[in-house]
Backbone as CSV, one residue per row, in Angstrom:
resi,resn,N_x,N_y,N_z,CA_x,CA_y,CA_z,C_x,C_y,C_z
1,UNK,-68.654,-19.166,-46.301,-69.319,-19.167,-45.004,-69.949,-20.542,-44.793
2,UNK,-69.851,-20.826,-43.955,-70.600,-22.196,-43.159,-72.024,-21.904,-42.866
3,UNK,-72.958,-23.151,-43.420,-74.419,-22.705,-43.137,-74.423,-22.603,-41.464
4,UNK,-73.684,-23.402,-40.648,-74.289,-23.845,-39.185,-73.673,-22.072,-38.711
5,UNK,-73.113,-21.059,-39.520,-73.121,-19.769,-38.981,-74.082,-18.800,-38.763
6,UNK,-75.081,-19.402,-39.074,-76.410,-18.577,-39.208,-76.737,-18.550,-37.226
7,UNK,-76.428,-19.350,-36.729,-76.958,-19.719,-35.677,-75.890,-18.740,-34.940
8,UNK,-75.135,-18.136,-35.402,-74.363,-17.356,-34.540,-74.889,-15.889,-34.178
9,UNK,-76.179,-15.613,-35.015,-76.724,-14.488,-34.452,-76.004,-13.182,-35.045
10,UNK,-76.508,-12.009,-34.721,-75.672,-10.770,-35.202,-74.535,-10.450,-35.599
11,UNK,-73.523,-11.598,-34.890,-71.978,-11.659,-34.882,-71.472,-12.443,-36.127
12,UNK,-72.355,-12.875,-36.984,-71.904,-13.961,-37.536,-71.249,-13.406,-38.821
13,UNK,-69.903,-14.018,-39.335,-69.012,-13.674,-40.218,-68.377,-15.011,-40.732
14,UNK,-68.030,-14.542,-42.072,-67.275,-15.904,-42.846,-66.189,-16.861,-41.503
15,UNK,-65.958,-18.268,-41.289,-65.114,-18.686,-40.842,-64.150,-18.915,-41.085
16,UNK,-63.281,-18.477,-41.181,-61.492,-18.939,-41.610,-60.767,-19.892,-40.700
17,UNK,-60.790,-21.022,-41.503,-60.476,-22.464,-40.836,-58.695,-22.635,-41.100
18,UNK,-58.222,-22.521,-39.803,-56.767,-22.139,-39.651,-55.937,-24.268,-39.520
19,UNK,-56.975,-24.888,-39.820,-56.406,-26.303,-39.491,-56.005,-26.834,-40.126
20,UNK,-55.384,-26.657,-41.295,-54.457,-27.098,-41.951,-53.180,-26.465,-41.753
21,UNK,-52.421,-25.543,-40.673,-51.512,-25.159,-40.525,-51.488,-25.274,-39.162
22,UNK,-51.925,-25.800,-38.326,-52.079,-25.964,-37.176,-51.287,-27.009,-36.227
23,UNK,-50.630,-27.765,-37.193,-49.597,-28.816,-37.205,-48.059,-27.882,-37.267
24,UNK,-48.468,-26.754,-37.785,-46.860,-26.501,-38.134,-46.666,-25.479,-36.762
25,UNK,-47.282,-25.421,-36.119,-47.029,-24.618,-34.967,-46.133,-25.211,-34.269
26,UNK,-44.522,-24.472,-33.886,-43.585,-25.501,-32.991,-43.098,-24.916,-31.610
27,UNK,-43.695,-23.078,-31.617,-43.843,-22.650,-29.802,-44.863,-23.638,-28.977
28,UNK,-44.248,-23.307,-27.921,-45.406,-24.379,-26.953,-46.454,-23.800,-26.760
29,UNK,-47.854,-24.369,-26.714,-49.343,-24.112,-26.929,-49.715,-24.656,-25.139
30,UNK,-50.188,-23.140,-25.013,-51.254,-23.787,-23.485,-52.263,-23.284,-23.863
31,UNK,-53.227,-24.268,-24.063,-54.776,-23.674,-24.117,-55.648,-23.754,-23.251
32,UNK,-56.129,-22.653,-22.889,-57.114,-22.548,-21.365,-58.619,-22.403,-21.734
33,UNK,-59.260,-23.194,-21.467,-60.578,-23.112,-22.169,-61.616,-23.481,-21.220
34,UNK,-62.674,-22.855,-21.015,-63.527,-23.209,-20.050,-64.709,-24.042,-20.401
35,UNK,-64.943,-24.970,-19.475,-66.104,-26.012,-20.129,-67.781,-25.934,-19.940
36,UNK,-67.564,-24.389,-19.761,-69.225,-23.918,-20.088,-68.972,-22.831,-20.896
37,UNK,-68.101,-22.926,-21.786,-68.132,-22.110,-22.818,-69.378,-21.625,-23.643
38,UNK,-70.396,-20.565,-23.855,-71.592,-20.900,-25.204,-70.922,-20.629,-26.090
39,UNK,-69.787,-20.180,-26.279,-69.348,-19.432,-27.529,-68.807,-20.283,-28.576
40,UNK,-67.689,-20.782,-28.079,-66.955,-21.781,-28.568,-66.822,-22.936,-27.642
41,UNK,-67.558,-24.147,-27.288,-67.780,-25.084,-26.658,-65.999,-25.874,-26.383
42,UNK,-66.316,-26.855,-25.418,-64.695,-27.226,-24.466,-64.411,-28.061,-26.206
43,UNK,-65.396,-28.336,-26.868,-64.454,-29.403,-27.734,-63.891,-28.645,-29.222
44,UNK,-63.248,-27.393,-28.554,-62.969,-26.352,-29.537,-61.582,-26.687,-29.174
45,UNK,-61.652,-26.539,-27.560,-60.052,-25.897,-27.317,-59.545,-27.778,-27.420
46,UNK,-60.322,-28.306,-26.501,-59.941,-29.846,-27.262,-59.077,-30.361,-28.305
47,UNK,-59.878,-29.695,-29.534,-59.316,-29.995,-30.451,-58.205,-29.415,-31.430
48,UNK,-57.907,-28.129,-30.514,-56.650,-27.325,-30.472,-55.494,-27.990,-29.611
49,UNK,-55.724,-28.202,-29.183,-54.485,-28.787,-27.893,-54.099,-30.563,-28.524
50,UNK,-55.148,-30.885,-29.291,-55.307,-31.953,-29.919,-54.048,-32.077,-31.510
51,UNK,-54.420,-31.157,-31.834,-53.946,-30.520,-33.378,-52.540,-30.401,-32.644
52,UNK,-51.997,-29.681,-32.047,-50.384,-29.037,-31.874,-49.919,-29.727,-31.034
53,UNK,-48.479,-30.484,-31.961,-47.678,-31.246,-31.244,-47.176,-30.748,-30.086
54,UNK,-47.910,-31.711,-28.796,-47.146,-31.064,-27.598,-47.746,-30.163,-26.515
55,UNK,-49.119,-29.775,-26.963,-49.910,-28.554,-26.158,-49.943,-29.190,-25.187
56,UNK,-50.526,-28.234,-24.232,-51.655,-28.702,-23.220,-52.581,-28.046,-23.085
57,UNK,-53.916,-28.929,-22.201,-54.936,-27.764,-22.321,-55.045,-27.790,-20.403
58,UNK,-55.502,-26.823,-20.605,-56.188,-26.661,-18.953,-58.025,-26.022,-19.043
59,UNK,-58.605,-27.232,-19.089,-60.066,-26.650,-18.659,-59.920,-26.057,-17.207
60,UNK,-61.173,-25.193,-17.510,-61.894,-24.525,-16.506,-63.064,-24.687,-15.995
61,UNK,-63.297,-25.906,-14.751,-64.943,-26.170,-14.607,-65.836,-25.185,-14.782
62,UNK,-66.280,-25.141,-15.420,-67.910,-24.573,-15.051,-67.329,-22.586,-16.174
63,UNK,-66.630,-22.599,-16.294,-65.552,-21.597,-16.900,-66.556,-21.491,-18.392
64,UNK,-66.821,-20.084,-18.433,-67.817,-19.883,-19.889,-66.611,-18.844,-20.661
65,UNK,-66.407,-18.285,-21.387,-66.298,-17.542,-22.187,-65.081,-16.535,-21.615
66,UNK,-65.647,-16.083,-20.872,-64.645,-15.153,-20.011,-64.337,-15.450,-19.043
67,UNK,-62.546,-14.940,-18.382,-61.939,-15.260,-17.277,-62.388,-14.580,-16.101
68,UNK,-62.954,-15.527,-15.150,-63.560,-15.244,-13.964,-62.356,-15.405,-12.812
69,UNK,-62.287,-14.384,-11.981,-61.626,-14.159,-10.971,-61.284,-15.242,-10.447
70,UNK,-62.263,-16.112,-9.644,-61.916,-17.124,-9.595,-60.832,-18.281,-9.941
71,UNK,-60.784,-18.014,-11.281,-60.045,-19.025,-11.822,-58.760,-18.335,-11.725
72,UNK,-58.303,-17.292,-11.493,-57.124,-16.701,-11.917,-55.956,-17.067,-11.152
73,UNK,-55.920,-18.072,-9.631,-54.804,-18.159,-9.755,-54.459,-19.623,-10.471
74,UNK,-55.581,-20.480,-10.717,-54.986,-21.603,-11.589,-54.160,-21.320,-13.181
75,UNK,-54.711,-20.104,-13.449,-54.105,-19.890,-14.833,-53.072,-18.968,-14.592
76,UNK,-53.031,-18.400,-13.285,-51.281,-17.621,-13.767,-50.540,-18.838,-13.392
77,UNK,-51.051,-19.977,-12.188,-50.402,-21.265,-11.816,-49.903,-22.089,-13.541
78,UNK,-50.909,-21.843,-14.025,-50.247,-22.890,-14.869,-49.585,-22.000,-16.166
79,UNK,-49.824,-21.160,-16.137,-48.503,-20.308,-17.234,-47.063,-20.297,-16.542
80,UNK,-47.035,-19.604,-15.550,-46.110,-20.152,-14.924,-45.295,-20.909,-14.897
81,UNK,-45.942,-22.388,-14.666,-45.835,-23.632,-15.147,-45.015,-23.772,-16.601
82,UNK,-45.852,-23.121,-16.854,-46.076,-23.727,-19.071,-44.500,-23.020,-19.034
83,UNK,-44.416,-21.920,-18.800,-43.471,-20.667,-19.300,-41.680,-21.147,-18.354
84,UNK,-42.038,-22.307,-17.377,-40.586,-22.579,-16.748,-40.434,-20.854,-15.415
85,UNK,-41.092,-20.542,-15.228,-41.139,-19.296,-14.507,-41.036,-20.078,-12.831
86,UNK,-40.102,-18.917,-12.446,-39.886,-19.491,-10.647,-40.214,-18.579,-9.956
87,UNK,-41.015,-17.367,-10.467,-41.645,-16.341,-9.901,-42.534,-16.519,-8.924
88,UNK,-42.865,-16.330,-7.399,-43.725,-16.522,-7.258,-44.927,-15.917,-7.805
89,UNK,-45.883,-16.003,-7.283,-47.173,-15.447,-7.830,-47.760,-14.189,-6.788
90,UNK,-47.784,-13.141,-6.898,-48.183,-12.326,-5.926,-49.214,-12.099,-5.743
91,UNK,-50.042,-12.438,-4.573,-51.515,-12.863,-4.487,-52.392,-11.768,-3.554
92,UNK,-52.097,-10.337,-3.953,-52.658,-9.060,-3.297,-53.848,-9.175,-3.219
């Protein structure tokens, strides 16, 4: 366990640090990460999209933790995108 886990409050559990295999990932990586994250801060997904040859990331202004309505048609826009899809997007 990492001492700086103490600060995680009730939730807090050993960390399993996946970054030494994080290079060998060769599906394509879209990481959507919002930059008012408290949980896991923007320089998480940063440094995921950073690590895997080829990602991309798509922040989310002001975007915390969970996907807010709002944001939803930029992220089916950009899966979409990511995925080669010619679907439109059906916007009920």
């Amino acid at each position: 366990m990492r001492p700086d886990n103490q600060s995680r409050g009730r939730y807090s559990r050993p960390v399993l640090c996946l970054c030494k295999w994080l290079h060998e990932i060769k599906a394509p990586l879209l990481v959507i990460h919002g930059t008012a994250d408290p949980i896991f801060p923007v320089q998480h997904g940063m440094a995921l999209s950073e690590a895997v040859a080829g990602a991309r990331l798509l922040k989310l202004k002001g975007g915390g933790h969970e996907l807010n309505p709002g944001d939803w048609d930029r992220i089916v826009e950009a899966i979409a995108k990511h995925t080669g899809s010619k679907r439109a997007v059906d916007r009920r």
